[in-house]
NUVO-305728 format. One record per residue (C-alpha): residue number from 1; residue in three letters; x, z, y. Coordinates in nm, 4 decimals, always signed. Layout:
% residues N
<site><migu>NUM</migu><paza>ALA</paza><c1>X</c1><c3>Z</c3><c2>Y</c2></site>
...
% end
This chain:
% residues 91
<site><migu>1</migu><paza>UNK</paza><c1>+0.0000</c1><c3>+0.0000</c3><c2>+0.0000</c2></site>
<site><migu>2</migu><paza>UNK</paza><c1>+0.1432</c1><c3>-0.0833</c3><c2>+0.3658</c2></site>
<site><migu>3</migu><paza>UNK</paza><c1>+0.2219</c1><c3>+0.2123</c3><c2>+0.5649</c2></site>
<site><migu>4</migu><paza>UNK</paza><c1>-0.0184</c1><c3>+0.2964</c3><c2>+0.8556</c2></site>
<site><migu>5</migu><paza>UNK</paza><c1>+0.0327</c1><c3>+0.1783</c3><c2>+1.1765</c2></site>
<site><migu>6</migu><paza>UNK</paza><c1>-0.0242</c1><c3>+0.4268</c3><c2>+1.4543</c2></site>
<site><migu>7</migu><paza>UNK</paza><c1>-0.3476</c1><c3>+0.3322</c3><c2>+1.6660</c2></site>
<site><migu>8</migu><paza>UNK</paza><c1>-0.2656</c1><c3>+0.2182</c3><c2>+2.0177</c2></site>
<site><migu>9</migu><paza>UNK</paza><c1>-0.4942</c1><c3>+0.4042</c3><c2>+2.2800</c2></site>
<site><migu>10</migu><paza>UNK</paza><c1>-0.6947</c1><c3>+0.1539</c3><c2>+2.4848</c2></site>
<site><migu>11</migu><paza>UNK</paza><c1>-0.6380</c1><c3>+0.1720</c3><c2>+2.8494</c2></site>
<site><migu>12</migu><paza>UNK</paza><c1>-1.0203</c1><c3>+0.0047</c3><c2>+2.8880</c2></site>
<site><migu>13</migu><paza>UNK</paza><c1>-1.2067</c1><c3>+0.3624</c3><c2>+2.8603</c2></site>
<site><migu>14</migu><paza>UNK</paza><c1>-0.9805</c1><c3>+0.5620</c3><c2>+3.0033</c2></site>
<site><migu>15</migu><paza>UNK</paza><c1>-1.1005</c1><c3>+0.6689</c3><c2>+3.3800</c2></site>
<site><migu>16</migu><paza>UNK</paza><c1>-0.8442</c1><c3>+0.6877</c3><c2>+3.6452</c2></site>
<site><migu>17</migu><paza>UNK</paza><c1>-0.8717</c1><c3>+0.8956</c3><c2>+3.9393</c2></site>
<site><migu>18</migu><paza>UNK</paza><c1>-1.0465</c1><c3>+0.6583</c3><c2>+4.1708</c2></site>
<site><migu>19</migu><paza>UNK</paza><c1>-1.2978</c1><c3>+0.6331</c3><c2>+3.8958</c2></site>
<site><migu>20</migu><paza>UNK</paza><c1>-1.3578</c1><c3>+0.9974</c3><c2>+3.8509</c2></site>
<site><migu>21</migu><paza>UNK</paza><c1>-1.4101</c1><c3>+1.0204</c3><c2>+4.2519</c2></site>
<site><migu>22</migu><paza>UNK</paza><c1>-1.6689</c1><c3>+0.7330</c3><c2>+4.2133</c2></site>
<site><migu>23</migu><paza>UNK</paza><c1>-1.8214</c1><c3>+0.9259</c3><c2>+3.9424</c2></site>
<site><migu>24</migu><paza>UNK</paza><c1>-1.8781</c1><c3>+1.2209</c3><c2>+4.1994</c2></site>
<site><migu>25</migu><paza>UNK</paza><c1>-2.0305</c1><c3>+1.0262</c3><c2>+4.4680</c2></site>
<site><migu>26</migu><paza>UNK</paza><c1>-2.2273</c1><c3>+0.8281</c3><c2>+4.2759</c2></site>
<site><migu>27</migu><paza>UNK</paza><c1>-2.4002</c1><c3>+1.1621</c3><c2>+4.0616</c2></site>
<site><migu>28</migu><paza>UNK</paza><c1>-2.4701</c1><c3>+1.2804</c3><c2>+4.4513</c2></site>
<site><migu>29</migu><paza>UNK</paza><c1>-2.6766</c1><c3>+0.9769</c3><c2>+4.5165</c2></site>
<site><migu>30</migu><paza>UNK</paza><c1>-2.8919</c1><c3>+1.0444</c3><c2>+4.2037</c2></site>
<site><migu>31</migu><paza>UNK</paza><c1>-3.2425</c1><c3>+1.0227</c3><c2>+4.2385</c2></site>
<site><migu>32</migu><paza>UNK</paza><c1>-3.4360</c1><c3>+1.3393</c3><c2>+4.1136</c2></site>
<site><migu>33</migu><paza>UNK</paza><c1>-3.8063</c1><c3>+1.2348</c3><c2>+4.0088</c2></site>
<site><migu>34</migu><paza>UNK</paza><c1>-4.0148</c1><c3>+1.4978</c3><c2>+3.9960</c2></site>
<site><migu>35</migu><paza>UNK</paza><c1>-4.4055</c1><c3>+1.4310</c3><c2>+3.9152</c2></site>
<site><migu>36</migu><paza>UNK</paza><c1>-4.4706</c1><c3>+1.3544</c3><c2>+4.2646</c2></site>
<site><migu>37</migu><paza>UNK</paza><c1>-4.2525</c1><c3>+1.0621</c3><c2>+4.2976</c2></site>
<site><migu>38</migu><paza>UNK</paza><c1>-3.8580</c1><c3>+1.0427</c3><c2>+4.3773</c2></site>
<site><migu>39</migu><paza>UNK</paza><c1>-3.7242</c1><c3>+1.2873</c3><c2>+4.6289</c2></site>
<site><migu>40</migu><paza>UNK</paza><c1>-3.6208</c1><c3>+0.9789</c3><c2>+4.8815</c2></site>
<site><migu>41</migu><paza>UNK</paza><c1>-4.0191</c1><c3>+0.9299</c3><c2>+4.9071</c2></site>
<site><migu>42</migu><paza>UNK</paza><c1>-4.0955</c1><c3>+1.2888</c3><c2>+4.9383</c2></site>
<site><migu>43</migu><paza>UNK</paza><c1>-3.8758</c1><c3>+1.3784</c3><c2>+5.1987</c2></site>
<site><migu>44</migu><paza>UNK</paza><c1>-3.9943</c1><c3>+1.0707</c3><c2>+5.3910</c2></site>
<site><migu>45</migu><paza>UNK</paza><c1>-4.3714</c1><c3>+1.1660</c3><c2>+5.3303</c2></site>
<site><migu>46</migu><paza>UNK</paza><c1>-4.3060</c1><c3>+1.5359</c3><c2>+5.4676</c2></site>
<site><migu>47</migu><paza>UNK</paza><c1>-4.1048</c1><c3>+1.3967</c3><c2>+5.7375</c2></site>
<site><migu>48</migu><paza>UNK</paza><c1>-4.3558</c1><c3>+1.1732</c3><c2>+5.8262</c2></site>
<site><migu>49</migu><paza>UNK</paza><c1>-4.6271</c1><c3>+1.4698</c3><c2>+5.8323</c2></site>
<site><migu>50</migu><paza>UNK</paza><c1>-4.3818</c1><c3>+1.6979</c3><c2>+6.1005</c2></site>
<site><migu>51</migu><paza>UNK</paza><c1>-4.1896</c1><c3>+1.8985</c3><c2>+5.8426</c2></site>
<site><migu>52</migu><paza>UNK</paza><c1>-3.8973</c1><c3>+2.0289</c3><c2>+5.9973</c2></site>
<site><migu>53</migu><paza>UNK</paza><c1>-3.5169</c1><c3>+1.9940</c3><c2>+5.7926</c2></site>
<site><migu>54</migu><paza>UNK</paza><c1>-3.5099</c1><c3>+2.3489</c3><c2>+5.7126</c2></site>
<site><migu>55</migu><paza>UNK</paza><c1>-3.8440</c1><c3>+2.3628</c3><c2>+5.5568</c2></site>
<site><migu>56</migu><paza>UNK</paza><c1>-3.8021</c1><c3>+1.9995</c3><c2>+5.4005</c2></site>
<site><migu>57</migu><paza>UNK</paza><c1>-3.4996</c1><c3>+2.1523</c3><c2>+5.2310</c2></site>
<site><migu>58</migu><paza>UNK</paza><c1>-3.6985</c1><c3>+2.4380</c3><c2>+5.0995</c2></site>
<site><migu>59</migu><paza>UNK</paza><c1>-3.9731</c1><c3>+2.2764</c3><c2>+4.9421</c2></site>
<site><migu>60</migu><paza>UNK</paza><c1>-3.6917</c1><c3>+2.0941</c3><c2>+4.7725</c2></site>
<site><migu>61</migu><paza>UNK</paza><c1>-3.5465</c1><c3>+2.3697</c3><c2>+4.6239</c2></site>
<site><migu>62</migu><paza>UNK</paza><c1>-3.9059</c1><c3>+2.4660</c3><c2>+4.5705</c2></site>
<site><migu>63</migu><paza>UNK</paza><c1>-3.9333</c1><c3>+2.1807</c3><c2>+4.3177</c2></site>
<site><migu>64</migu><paza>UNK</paza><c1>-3.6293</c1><c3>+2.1492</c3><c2>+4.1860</c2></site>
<site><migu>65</migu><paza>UNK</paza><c1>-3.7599</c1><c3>+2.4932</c3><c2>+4.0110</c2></site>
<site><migu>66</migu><paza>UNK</paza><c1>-4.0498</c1><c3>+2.3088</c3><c2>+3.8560</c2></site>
<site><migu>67</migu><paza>UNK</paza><c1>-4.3332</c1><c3>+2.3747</c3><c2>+4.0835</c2></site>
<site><migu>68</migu><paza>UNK</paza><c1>-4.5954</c1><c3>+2.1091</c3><c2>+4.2417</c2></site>
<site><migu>69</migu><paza>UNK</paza><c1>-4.5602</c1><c3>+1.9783</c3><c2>+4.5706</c2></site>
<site><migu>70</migu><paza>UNK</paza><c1>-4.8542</c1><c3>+2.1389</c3><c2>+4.6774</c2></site>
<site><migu>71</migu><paza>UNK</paza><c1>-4.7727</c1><c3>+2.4858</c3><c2>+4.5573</c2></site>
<site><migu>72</migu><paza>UNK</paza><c1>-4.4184</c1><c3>+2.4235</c3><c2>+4.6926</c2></site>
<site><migu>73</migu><paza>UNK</paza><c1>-4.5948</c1><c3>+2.3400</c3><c2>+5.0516</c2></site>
<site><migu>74</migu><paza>UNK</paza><c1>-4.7783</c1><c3>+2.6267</c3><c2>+4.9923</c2></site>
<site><migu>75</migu><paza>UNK</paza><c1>-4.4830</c1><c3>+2.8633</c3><c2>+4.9602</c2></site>
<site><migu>76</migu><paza>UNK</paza><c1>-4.2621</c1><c3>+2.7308</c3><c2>+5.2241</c2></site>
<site><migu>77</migu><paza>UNK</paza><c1>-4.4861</c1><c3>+2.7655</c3><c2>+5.4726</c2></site>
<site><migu>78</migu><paza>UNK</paza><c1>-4.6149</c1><c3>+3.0902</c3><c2>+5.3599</c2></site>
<site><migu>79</migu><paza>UNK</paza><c1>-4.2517</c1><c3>+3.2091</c3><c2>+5.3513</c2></site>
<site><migu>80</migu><paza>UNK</paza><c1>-4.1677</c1><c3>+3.1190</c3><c2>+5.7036</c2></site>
<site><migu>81</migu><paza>UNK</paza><c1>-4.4596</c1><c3>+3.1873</c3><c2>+5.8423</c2></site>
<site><migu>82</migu><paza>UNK</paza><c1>-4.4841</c1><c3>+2.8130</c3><c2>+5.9983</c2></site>
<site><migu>83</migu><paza>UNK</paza><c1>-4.6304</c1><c3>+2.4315</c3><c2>+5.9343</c2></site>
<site><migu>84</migu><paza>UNK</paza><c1>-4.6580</c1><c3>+2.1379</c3><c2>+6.1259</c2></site>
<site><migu>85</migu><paza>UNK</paza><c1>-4.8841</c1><c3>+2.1395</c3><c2>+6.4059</c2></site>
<site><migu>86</migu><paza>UNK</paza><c1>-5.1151</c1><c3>+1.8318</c3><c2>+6.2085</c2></site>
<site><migu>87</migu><paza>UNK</paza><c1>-4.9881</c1><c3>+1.8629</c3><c2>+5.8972</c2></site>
<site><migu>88</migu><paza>UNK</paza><c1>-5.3092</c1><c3>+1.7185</c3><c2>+5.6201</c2></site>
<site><migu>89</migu><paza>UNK</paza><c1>-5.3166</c1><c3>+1.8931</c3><c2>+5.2878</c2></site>
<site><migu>90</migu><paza>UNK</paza><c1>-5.1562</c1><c3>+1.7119</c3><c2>+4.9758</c2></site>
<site><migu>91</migu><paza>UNK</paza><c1>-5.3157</c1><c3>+1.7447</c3><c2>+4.6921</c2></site>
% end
């Protein structure tokens, strides 16, 4: 029987460090779905409707732990005591 040859590594799947900063950047721009829709959409609907940053970033967090828009409306602005002057309910 021939002796073995020792297997080359391939250089094709190996990531170099430009790749692994890509990786990064591109795991930021992610879209989370949540049942509502993406968050892109979500934070442009609450935008729209006179949400302010701060509490646009809370109902965020709000559903990233798994509760419903309108629940997460709900909290945030029971939380900081505020909502937009016309905001329209969204359920």
């Amino acid at each position: 029987m021939a002796p073995m040859r020792p297997r080359r590594i391939s250089k094709r799947f190996v990531t170099t460090p430009q790749q692994v900063g890509q990786a990064a950047s591109s795991e930021s721009l992610k879209r989370e779905v949540f049942a509502e829709g993406c968050w892109p959409s979500i934070r442009g609907l609450l935008e729209a409707r006179g949400w302010s940053p701060s509490h646009v970033e809370q109902i965020h967090e709000q559903l990233r732990q798994g509760w419903p828009l309108t629940m997460a409306v709900r909290h945030v602005a029971l939380r900081m005591g505020t909502c937009p002057l016309r905001s329209r309910f969204l359920g």
